[in-house]
N, CA, C and O of each residue as an XYZ file, in Angstrom:
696
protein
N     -84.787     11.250    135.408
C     -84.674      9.928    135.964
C     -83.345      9.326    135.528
O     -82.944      9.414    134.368
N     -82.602      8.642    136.612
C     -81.284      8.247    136.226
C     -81.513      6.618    136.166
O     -81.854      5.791    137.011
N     -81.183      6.546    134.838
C     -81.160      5.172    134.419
C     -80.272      4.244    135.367
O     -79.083      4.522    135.529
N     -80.871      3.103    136.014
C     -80.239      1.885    136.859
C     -78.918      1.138    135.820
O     -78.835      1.114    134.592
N     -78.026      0.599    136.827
C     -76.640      0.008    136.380
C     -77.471     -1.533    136.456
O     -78.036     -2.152    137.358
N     -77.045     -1.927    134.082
C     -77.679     -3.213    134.186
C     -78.628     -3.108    133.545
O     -79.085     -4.197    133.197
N     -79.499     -1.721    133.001
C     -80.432     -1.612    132.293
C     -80.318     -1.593    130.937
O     -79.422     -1.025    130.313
N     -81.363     -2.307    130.412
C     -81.064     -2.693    128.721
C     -80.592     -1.302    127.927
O     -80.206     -1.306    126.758
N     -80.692     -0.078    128.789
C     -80.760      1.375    127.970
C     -79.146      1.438    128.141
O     -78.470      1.773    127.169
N     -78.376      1.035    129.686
C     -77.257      1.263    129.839
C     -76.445      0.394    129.379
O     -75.312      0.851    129.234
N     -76.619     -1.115    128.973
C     -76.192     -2.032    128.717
C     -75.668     -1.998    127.260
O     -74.572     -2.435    126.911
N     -76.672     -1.372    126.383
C     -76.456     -1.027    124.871
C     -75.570      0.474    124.747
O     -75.050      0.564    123.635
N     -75.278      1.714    125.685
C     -74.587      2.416    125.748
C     -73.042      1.939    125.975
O     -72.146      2.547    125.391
N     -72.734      0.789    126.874
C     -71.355      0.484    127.154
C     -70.784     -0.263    125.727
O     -69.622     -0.174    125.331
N     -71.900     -1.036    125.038
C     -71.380     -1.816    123.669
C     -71.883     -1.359    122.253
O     -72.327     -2.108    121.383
N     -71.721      0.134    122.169
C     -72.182      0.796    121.261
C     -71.406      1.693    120.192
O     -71.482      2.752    119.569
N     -70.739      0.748    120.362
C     -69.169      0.952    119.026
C     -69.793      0.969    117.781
O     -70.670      0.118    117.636
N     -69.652      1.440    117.188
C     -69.871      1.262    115.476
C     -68.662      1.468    114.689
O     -67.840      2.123    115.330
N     -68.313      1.180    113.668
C     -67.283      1.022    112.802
C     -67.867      2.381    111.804
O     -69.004      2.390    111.331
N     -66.887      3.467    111.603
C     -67.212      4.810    110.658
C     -65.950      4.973    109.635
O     -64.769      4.869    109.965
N     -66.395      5.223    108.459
C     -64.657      6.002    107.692
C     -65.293      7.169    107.676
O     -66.513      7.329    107.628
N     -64.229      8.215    107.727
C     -64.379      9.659    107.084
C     -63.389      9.762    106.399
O     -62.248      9.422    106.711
N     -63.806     10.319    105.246
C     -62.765     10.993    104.615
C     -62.869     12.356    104.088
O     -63.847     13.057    103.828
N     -61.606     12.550    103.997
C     -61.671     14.309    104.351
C     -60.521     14.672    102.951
O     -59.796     13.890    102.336
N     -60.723     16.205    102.774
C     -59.727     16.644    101.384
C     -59.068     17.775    101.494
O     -59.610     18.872    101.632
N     -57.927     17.585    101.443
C     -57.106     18.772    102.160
C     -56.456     19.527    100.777
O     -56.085     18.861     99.811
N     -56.386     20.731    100.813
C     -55.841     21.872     99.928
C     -54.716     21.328     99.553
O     -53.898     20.847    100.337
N     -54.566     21.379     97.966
C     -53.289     20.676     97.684
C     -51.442     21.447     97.972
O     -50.421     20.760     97.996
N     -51.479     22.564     98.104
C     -50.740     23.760     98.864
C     -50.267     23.127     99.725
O     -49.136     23.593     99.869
N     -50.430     22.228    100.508
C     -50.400     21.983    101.815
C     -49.012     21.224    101.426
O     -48.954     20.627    100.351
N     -47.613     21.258    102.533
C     -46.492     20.147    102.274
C     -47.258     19.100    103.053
O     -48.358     18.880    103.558
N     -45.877     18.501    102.837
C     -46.477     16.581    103.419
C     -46.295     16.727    105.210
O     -46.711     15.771    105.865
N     -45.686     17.902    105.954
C     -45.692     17.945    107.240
C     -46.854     18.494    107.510
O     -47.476     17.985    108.443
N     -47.376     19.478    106.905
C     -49.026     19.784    107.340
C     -49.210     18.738    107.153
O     -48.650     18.010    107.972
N     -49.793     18.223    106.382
C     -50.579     16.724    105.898
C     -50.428     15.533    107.359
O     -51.153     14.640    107.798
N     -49.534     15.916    107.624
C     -49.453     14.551    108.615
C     -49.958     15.287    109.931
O     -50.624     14.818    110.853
N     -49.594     16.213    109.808
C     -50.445     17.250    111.275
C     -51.818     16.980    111.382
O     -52.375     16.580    112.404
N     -52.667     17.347    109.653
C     -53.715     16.900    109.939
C     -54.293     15.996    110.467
O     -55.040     15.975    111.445
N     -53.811     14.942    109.557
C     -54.002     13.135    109.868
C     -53.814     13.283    111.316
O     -54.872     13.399    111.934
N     -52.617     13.313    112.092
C     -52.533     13.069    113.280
C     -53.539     13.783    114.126
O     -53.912     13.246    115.169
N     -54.103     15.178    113.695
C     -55.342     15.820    114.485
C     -56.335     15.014    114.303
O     -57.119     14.939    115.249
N     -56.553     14.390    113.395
C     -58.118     13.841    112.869
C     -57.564     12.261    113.888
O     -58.399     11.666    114.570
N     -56.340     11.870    113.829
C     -56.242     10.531    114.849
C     -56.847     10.941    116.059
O     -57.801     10.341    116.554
N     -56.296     11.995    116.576
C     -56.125     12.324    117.953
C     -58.058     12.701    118.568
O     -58.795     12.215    119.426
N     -58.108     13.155    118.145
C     -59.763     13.497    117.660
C     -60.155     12.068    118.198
O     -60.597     12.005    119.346
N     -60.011     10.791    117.369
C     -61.122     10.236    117.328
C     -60.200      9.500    118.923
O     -60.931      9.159    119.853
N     -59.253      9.392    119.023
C     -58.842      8.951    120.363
C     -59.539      8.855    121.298
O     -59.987      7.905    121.939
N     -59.661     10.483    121.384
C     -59.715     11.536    122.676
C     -60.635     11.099    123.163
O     -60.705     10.961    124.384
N     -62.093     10.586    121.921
C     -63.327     10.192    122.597
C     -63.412      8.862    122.544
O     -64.409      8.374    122.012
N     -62.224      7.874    123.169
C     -62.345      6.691    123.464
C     -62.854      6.058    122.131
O     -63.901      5.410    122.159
N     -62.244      6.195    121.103
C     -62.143      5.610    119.659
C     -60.918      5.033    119.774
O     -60.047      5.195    120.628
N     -60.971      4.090    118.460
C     -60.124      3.011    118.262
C     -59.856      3.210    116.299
O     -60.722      2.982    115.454
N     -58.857      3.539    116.110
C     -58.482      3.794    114.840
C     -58.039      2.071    114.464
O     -57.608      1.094    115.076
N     -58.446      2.428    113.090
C     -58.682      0.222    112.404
C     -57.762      0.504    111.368
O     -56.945     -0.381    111.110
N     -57.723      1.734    110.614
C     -56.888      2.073    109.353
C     -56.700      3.267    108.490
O     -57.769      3.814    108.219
N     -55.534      3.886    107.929
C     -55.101      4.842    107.694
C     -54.769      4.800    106.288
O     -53.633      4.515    105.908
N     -55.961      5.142    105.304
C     -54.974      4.726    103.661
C     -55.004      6.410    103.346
O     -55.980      7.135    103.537
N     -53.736      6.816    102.838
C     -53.464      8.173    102.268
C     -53.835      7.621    100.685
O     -53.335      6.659    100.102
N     -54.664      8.367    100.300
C     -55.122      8.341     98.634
C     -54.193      8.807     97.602
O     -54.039      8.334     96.476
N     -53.303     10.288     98.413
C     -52.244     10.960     97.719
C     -53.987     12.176     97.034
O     -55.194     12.316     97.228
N     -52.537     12.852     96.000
C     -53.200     13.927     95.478
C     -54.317     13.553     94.188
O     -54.090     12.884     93.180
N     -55.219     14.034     94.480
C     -56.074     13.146     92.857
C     -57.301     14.788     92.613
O     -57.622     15.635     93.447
N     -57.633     14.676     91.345
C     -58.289     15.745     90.679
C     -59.630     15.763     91.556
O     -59.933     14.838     92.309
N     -60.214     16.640     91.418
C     -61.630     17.166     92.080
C     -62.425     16.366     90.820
O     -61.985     15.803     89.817
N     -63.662     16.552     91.277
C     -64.698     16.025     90.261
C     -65.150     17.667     90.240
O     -65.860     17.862     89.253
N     -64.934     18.971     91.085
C     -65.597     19.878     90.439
C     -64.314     20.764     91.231
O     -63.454     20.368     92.017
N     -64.604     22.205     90.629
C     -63.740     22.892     91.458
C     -64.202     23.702     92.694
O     -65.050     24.565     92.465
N     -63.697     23.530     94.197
C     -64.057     24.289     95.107
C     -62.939     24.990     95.314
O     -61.762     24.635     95.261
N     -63.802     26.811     95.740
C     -62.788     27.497     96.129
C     -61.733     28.163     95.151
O     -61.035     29.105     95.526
N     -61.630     27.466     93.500
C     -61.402     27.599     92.520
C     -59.482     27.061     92.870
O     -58.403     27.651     92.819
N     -59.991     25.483     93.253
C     -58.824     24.822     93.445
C     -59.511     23.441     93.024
O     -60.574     23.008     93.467
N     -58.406     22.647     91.764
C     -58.900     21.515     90.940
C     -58.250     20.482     91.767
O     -58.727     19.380     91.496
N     -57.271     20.426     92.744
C     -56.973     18.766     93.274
C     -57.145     19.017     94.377
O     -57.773     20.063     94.545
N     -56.815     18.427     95.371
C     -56.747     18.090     96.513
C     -56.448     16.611     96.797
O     -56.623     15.623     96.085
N     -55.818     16.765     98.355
C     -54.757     15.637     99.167
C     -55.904     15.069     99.776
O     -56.520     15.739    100.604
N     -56.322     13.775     99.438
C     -57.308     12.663     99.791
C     -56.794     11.344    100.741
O     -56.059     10.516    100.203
N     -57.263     11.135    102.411
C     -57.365     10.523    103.160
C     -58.608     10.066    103.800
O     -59.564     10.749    104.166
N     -58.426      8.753    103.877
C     -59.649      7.834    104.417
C     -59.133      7.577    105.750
O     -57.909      7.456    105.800
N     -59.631      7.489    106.605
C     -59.750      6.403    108.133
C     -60.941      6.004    108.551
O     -62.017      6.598    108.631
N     -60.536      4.668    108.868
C     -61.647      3.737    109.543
C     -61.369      3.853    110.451
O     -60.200      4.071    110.766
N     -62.295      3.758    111.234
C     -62.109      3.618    112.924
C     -63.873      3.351    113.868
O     -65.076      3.334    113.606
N     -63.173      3.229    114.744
C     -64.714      2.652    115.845
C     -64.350      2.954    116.387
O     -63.168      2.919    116.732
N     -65.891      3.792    117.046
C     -66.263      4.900    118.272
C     -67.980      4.760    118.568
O     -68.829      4.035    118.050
N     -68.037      5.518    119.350
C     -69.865      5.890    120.035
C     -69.742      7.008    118.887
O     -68.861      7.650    118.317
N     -71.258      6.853    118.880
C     -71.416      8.141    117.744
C     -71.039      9.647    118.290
O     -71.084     10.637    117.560
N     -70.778      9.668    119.253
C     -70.502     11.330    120.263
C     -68.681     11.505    119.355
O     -67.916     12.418    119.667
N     -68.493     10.940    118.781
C     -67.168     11.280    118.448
C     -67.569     11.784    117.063
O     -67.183     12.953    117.057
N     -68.262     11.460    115.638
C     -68.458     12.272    114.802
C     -68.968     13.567    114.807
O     -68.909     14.259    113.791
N     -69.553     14.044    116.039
C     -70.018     15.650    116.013
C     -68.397     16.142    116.536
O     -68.609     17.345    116.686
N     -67.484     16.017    116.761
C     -66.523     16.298    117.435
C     -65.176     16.523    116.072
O     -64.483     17.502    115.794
N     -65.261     14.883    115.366
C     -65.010     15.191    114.132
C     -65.557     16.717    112.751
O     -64.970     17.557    112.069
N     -66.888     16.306    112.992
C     -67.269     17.377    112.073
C     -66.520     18.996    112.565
O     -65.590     19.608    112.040
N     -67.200     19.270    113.535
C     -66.849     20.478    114.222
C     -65.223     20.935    113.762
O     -64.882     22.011    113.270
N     -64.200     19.532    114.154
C     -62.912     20.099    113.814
C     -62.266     20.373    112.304
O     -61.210     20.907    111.964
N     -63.397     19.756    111.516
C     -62.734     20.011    109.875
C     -63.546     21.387    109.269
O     -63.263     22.149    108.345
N     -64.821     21.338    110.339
C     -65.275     23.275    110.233
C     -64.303     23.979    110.190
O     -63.845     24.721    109.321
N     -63.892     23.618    111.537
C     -62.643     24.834    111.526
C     -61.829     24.993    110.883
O     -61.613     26.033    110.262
N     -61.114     23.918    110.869
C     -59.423     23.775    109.908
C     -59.767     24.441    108.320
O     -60.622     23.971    107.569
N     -58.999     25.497    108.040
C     -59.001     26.186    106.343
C     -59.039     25.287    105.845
O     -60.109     24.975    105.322
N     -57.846     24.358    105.741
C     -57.333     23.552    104.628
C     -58.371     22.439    104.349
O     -58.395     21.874    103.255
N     -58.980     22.218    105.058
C     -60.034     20.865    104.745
C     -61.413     21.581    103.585
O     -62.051     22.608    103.818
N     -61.548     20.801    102.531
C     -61.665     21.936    101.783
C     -63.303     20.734    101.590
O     -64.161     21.435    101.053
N     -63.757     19.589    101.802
C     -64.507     18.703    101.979
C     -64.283     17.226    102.849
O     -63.258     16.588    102.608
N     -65.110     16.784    103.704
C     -65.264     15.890    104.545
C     -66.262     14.888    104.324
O     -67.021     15.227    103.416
N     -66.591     13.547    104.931
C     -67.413     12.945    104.979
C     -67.074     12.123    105.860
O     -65.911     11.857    106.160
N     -68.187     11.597    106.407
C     -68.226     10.718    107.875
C     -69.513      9.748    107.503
O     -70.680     10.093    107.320
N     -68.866      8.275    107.445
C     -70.475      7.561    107.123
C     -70.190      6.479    107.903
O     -69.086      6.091    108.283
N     -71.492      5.929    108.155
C     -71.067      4.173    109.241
C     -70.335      3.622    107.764
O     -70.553      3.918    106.589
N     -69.173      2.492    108.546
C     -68.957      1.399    107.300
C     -69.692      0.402    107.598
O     -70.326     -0.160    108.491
N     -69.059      0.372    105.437
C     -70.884     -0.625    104.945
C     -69.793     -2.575    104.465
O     -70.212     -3.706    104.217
N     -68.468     -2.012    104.556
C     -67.862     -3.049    103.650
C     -67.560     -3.877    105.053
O     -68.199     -3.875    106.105
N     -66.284     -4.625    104.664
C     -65.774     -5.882    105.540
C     -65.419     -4.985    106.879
O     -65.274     -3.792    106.616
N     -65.290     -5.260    107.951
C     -64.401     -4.810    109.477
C     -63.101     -4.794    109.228
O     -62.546     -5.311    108.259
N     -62.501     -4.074    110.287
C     -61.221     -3.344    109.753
C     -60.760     -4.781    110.305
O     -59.783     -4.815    109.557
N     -60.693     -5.651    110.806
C     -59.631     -6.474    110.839
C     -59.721     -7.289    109.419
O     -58.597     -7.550    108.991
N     -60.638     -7.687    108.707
C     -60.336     -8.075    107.780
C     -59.480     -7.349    106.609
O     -58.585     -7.890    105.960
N     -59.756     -6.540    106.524
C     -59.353     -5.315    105.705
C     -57.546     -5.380    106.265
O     -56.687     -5.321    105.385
N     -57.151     -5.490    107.625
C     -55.967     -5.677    107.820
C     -55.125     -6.986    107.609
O     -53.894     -7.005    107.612
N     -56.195     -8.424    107.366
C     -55.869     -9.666    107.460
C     -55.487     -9.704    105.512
O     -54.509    -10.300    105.061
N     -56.446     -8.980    104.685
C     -56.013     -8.345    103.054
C     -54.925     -8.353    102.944
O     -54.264     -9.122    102.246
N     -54.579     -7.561    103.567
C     -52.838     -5.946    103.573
C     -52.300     -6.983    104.278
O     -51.346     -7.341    103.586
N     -52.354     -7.738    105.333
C     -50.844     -8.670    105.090
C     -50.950     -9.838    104.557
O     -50.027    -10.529    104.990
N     -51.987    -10.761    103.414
C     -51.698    -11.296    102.764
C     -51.291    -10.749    101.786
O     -50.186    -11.051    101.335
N     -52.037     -9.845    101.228
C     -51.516     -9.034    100.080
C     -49.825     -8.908     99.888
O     -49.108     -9.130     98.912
N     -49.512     -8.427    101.329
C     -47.889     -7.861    101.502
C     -46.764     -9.631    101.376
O     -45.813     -9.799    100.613
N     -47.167    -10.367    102.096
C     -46.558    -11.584    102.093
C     -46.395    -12.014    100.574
O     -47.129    -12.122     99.592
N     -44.856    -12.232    100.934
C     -44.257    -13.113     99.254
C     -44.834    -14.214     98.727
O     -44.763    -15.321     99.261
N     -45.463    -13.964     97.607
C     -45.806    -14.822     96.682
C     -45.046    -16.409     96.405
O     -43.950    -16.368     95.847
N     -45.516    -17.565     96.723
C     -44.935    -18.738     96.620
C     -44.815    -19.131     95.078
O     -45.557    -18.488     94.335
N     -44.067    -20.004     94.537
C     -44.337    -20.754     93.004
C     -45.417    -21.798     93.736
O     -45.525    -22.386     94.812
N     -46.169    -21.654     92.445
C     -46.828    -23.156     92.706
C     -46.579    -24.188     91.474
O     -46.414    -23.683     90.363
N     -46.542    -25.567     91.597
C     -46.467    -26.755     90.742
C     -47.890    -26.930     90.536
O     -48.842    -26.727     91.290
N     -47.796    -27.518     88.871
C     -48.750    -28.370     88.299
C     -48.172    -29.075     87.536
O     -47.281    -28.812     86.729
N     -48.803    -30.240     87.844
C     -48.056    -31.500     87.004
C     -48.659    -31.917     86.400
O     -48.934    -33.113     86.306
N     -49.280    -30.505     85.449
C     -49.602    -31.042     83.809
C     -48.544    -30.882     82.756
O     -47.380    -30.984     83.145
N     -48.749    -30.665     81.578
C     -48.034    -30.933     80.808
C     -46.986    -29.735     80.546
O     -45.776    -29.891     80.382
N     -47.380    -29.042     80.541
C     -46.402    -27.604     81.008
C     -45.432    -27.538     82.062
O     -44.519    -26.728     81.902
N     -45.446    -28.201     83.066
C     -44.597    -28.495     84.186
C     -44.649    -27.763     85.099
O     -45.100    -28.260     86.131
N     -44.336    -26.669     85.134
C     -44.818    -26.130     86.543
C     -44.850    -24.432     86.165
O     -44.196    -24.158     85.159
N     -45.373    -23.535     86.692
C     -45.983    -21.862     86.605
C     -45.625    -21.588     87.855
O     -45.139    -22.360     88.681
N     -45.931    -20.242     87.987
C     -45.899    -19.387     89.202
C     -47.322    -18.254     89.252
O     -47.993    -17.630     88.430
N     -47.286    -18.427     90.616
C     -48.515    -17.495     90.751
C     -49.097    -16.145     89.949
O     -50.294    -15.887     89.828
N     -48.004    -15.351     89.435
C     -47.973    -14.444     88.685
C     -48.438    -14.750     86.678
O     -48.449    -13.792     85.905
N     -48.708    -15.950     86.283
C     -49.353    -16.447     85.294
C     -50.247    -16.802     85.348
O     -50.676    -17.405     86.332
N     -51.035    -16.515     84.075
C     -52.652    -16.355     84.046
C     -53.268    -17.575     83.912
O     -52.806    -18.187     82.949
N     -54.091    -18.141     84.475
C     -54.968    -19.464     84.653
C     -55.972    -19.106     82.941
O     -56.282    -17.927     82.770
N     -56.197    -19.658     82.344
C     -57.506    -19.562     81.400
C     -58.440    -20.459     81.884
O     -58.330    -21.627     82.256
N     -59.621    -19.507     81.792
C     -60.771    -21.124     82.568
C     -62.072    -20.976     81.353
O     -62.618    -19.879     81.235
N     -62.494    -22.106     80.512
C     -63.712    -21.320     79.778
C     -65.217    -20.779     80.572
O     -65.961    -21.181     81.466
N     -65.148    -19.934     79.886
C     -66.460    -18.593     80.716
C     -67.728    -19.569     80.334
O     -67.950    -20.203     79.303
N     -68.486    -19.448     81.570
C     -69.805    -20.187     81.355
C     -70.972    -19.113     80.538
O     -71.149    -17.926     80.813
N     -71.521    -19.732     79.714
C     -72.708    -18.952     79.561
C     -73.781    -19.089     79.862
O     -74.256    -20.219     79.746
N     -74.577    -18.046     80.353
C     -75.980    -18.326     80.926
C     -76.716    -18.619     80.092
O     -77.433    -19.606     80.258
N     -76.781    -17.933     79.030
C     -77.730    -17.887     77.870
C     -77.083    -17.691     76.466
O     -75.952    -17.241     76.283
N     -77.846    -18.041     75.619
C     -77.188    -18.340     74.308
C     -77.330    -16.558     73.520
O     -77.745    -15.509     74.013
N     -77.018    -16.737     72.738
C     -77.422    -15.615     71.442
C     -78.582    -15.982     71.109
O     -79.131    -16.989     71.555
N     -79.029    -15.267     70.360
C     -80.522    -15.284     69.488
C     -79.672    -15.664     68.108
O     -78.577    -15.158     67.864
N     -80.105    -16.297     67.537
C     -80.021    -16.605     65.843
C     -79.589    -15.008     64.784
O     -80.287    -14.012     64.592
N     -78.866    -15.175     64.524
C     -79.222    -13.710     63.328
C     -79.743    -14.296     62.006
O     -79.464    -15.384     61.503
N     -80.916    -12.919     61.364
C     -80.929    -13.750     60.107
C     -80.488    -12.801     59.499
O     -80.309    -11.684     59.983
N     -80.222    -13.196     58.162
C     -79.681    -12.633     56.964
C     -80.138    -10.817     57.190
O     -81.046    -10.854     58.020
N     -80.004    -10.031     56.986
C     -80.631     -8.942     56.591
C     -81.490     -8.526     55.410
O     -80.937     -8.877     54.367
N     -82.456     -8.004     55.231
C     -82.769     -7.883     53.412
C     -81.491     -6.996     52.557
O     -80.612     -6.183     52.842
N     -82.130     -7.891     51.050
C     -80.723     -7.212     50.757
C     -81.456     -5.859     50.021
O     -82.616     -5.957     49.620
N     -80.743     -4.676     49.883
C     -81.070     -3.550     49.040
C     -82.121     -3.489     48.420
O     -83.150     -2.892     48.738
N     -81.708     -4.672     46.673
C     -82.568     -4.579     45.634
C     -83.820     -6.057     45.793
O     -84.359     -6.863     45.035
N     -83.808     -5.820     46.879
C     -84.885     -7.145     47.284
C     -86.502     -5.741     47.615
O     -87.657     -5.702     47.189
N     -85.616     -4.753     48.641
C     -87.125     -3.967     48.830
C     -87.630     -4.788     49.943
O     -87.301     -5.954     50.164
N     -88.658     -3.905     50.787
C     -89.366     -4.486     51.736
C     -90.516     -5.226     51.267
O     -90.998     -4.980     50.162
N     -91.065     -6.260     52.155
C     -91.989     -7.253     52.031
C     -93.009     -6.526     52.314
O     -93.034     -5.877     53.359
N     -94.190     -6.509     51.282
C     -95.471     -5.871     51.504
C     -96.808     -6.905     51.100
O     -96.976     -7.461     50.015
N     -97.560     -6.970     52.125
C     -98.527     -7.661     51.806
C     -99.773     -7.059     51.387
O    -100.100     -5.996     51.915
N    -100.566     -7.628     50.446
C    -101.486     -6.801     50.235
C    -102.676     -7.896     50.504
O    -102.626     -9.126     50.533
N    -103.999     -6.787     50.729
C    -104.840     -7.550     51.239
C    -106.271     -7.281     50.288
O    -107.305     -7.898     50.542
């Protein structure tokens, strides 16, 4: 049966984007022109199936937590991006193949949307202003530390004394 144009089944297929990172770990062997071959395969990938890439952070080279293959680092890249889920079997399939991908992962994202995540990275990037205070110090810059006193929720417990040595424990007798 072919689903009607307009039906709640087809209606949720046309707006059925989800936001995914994968990240994947490439053989550290590899120069930085493989490396970008990859990346650009793993872009092109999520393209192809009418995906929308949100962000590209290269991790650089960092240690394994175990050794695979009996290789201790590997070249670590994340991308976010939004697609229909028909694009992660497409993903998986291509880091099967590829040698160098030595571990992968593909999960929905759980944190902020990539535009926020991009609205970060250019405040982050934008030059830092001085700011004035016209207390008694006269004026700081953003790069100096505010002290604020820390609230406490709850107090300490009392300590008491400890017994001393030649005191001996308290024994009652009955």
């Amino acid at each position: 049966m072919v689903p009607q144009m307009g039906s709640p089944r087809e209606i949720r297929k046309v707006g059925s984007l989800k936001e995914y990172e994968t990240v994947f770990v490439l053989h550290p062997n590899l120069d930085e022109s493989r490396v970008e071959e990859e990346v650009a395969g793993v872009k092109q990938t999520i393209l192809s199936g009418s995906g929308e890439v949100v962000d590209i952070e290269r991790w650089g080279r960092r240690k394994l937590a175990y050794s695979i293959q009996k290789v201790h680092e590997g070249i670590y890249t994340l991308i976010r991006f939004r697609s229909e889920a028909g694009v992660i079997g497409d993903l998986e399939r291509r880091y099967r193949l590829r040698e160098d991908v030595l571990r992968h992962l593909t999960v929905v994202a759980q944190g902020p949307p990539g535009s926020e995540i991009m609205r970060r990275r250019e405040a982050e990037a934008a030059p830092q202003s001085a700011v004035t205070d016209d207390g008694p110090s006269g004026s700081r810059t953003d790069c100096e530390e505010t002290v604020r006193p820390m609230a406490v929720s709850e107090t300490a417990p009392e300590e008491s004394d400890p017994p001393r040595p030649d005191e001996g424990p308290i024994h009652e007798t009955v």
